[in-house]
C-alpha positions as CSV (number, residue, x, y, z in Angstrom):
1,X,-8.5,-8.6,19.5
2,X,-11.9,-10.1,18.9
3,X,-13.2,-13.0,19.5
4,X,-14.1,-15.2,16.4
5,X,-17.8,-14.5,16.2
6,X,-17.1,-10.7,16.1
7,X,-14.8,-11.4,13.7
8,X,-17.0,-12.9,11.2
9,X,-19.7,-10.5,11.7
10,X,-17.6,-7.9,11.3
11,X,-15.8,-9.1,8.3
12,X,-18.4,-10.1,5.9
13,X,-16.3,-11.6,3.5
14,X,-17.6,-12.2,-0.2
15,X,-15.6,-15.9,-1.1
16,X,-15.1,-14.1,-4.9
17,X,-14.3,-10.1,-4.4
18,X,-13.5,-9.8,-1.1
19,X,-15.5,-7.7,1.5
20,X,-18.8,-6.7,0.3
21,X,-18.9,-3.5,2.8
22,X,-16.8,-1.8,5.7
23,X,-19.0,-2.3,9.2
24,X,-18.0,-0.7,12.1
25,X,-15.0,-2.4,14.8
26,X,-14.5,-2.3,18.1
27,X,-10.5,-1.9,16.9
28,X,-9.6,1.4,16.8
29,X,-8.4,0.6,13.2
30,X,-10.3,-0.8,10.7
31,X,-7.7,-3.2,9.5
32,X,-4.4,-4.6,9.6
33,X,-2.5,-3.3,6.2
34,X,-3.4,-5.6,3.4
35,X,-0.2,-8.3,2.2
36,X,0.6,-9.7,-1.1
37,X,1.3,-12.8,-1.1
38,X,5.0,-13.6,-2.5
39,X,5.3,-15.1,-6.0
40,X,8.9,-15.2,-7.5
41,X,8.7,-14.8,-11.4
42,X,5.0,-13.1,-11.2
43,X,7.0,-10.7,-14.1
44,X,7.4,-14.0,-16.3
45,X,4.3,-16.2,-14.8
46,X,1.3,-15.5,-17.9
47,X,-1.4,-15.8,-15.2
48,X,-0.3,-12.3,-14.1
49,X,-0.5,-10.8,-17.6
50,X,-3.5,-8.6,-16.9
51,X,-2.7,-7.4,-13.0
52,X,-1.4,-4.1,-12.2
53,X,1.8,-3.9,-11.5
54,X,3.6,-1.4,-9.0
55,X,7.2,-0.6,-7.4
56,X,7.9,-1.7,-3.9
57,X,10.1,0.4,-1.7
58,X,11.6,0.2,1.8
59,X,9.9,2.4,4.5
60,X,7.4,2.3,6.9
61,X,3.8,0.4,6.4
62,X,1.0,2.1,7.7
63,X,-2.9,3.1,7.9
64,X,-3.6,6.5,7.9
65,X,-6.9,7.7,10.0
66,X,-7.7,11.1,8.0
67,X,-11.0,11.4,10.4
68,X,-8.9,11.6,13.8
69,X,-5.7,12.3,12.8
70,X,-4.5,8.8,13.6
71,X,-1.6,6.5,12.3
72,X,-1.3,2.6,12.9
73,X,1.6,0.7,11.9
74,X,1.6,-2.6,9.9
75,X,1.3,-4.4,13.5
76,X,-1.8,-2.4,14.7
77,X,0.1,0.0,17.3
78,X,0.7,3.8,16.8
79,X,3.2,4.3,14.6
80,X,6.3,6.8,16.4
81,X,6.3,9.4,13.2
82,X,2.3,9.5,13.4
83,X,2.9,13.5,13.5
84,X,5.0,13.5,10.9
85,X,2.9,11.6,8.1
86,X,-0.1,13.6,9.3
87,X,1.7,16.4,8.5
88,X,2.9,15.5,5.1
89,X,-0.4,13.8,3.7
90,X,-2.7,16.8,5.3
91,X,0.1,19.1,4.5
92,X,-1.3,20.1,0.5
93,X,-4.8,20.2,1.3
94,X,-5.4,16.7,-0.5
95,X,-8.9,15.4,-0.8
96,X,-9.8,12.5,-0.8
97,X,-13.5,12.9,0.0
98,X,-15.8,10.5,1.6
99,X,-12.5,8.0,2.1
100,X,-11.3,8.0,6.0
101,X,-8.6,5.6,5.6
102,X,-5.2,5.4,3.9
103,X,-2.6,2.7,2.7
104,X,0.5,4.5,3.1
105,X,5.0,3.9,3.3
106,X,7.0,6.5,5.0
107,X,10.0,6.6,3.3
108,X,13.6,7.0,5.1
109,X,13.6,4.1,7.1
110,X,17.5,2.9,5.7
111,X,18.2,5.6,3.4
112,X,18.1,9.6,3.3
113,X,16.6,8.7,-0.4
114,X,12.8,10.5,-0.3
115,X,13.2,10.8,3.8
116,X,10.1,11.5,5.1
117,X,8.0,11.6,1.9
118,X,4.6,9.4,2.2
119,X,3.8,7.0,-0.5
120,X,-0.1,6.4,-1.1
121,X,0.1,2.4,-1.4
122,X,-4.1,2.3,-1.5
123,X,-7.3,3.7,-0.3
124,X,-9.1,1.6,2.5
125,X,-12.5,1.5,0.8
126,X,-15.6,-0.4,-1.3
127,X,-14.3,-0.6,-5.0
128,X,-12.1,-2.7,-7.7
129,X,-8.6,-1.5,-7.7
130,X,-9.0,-0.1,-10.5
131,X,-11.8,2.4,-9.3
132,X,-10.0,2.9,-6.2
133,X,-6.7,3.7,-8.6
134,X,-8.9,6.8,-10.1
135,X,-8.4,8.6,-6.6
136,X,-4.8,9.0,-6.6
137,X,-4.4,11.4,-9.6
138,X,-4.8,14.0,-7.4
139,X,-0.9,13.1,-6.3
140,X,2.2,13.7,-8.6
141,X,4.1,10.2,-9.4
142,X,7.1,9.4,-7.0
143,X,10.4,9.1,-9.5
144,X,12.6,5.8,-8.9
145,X,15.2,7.8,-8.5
146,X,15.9,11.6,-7.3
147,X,12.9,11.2,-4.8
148,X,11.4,14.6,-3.5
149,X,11.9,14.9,0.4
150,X,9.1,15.7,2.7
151,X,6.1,15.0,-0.2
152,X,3.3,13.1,-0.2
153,X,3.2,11.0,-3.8
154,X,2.0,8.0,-5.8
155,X,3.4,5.3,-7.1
156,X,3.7,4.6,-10.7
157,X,1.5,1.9,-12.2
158,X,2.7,-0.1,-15.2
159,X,1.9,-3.7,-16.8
160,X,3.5,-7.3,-16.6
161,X,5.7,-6.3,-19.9
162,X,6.9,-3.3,-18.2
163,X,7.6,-5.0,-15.2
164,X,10.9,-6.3,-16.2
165,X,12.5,-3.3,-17.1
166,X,11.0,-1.7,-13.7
167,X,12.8,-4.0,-11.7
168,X,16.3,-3.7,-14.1
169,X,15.5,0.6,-13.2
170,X,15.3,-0.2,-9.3
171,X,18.2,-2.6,-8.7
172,X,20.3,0.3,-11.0
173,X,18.8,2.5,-8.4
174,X,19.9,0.6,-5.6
175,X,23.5,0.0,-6.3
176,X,23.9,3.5,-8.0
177,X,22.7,4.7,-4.4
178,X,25.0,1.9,-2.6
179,X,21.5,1.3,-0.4
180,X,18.1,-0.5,-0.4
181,X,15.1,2.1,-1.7
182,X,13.7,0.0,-3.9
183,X,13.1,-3.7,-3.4
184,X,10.7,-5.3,-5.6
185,X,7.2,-5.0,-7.4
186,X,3.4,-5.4,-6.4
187,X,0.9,-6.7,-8.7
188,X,-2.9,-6.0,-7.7
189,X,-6.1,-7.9,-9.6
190,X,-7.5,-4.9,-11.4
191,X,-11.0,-6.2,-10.1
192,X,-9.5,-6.5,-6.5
193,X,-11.6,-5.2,-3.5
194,X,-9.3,-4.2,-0.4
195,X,-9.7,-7.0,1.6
196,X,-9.8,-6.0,5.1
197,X,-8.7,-8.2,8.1
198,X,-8.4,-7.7,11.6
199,X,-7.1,-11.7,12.5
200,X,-3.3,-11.2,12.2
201,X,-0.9,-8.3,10.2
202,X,0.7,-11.5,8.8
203,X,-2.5,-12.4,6.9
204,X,-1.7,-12.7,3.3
205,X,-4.6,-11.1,0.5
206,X,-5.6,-13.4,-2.0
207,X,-5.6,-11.0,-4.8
208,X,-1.8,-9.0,-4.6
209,X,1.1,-10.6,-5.2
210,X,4.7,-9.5,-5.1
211,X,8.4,-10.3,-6.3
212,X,11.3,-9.5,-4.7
213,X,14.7,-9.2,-6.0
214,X,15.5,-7.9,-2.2
């Protein structure tokens, strides 16, 4: 890890948006995954009326490295099924441009439900979370239910009001599947940068939230 100074250097936090501009890291990735922060009733809470809002399944967190090739869990080590997700996410020819890193879930991790489809959670980049949201229309949307095997997908986007019936969907999902795919929702600032971090994968971002009804 580095030491604090490097840290701060390196970081170059902006107190309001977040970081102002990825600098190079001696870590060979440039961040640990970035973690809402939990907030039961965020569906309900009026302060959250304007986020984006987003499903949240079960699988495996992690970073994708499109320049090497590269896959780092949520905890900053290789991830086991690195070949596998760089299989599926390079798999279509995708492009993603100028962008070298990925937030992504690997499905399959309790249930055969999507098994080894990739989820693109979020692009590791400058950018509001809206702008950043404009680059994954290149994917098709990953159903709640009947998930494709072996695809790389989005995940659907929806607003507070829709929310509530999202999470109704998922936990009909769930116990129609008698396992865990689905366990919650996201919300994301739509102005959000993606703060990056390289302290500690436990590090909470001050701009995502999330409920959880698992």
């Amino acid at each position: 890890m580095q030491n604090n100074d490097t840290a701060k250097d390196s970081l170059c936090m902006d107190q309001d948006t977040g970081p102002r501009k990825l600098q190079p890291r001696t870590l060979p990735f440039i961040s640990y995954p970035a973690r809402p922060f939990c907030c039961p009733g965020v569906t309900q809470n009026p302060a959250f009326a304007n986020w984006t809002f987003e499903p949240m399944a079960k699988g495996w967190r992690c970073l994708v490295d499109l320049k090497e090739g590269l896959v780092w869990s949520r905890h900053g080590k290789p991830l086991p099924q690195a070949d596998q997700v760089m299989r599926i996410v390079k798999g279509d020819g995708y492009n993603f441009g100028p962008h070298r890193w990925l937030d992504c879930l690997l499905l399959g991790r309790d249930s055969q439900a999507g098994v080894g489809t990739v989820l693109l959670l979020d692009i590791v980049c400058e950018g509001t979370y809206e702008e950043r949201r404009g680059n994954f229309s290149v994917l098709l949307q990953c159903p709640f239910d009947d998930i494709p095997k072996g695809r790389f997908l989005r995940l659907p986007s929806f607003n507070q009001s829709e929310a509530v019936q999202a999470m109704e969907t998922m936990r009909a999902v769930n116990f129609h599947r008698q396992t865990v795919i689905w366990q919650g929702v996201i919300c994301k600032h739509p102005l959000s940068g993606y703060e990056t971090q390289t302290r500690s994968p436990d590090a909470e971002c001050r701009f995502w939230a999330k409920e959880r009804f698992i």
